[in-house]
C-alpha positions in Angstrom: 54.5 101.0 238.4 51.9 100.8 235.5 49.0 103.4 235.9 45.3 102.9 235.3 45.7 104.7 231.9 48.0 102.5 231.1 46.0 99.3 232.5 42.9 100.4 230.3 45.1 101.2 227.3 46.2 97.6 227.6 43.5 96.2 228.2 41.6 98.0 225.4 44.1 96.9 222.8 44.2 93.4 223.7 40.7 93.2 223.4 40.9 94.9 219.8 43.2 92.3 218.7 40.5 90.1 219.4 39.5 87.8 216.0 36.0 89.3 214.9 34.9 85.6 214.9 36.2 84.9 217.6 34.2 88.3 219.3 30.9 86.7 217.4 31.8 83.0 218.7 31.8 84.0 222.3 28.3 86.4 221.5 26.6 83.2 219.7 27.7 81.6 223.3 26.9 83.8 225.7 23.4 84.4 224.0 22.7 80.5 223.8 23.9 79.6 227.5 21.0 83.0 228.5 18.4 81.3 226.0 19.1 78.3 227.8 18.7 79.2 231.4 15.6 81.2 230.6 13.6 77.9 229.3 15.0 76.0 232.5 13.7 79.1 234.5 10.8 79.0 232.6 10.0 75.5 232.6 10.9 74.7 236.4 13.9 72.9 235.3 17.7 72.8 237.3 20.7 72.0 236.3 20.1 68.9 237.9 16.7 67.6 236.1 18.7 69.1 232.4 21.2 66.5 232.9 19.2 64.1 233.7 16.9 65.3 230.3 20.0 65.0 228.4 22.0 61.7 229.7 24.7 64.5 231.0 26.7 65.0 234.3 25.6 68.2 236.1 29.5 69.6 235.7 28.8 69.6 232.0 25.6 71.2 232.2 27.0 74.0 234.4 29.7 74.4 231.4 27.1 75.0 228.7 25.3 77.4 231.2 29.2 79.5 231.7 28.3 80.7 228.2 32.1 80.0 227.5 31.0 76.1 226.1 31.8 75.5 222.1 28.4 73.9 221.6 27.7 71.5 218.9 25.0 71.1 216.5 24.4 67.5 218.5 24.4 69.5 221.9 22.2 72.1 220.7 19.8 69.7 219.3 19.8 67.2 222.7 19.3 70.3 224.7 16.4 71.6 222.5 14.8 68.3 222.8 15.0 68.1 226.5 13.8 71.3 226.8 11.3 71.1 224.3 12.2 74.0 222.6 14.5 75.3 219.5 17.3 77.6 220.2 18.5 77.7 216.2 16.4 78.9 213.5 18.4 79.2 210.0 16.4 81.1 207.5 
C-alpha cells in the first residue's frame, strides 16, 4: 500500500517535471479566464449574454472561463471587444 509520504513525494515530483512554459502557459490562463469573469461580474454580464457578445455557444464560453482554454490572439481580442475592455497590454 503506498503511504501519504509517498503520495506527496509523487505528486511533488511530477509536478517538478512540469515544462516551465508549460507552468507559465497554464498561469497566463488561469489569470485571463479570472480577468475575464471579473469584467462579466463587473459589467452584469453571464455566460449567457458573453456568448451572445461574441457569436459563441455558452459551452465554449464556460471553457475559456475553466482557465484551462489555450486562447488565441482572435479570442482574446473578440472577448475584449465584447466586453469592452483590454486584457493584453505588450509594452
Amino acid at each position: 500500500m503506498i503511504q501519504f509520504t509517498e503520495t506527496s513525494k509523487m505528486l511533488k515530483d511530477a509536478i517538478a517535471s512540469v515544462p516551465k512554459e508549460m507552468k507559465k502557459q497554464y498561469d497566463y490562463s488561469f489569470d485571463l479566464s479570472d480577468r475575464i469573469v471579473e469584467q462579466m461580474e463587473s459589467k452584469g454580464i453571464s455566460k449567457f449574454d458573453l456568448a451572445r457578445l461574441t457569436g459563441k455557444r455558452p459551452s465554449e464560453v464556460t471553457r475559456w472561463l475553466s482557465g484551462q482554454h489555450n486562447f488565441t490572439l482572435a479570442t482574446i481580442a473578440k472577448i475584449s471587444v465584447a466586453l469592452d475592455h483590454d486584457f493584453l497590454r505588450i509594452v
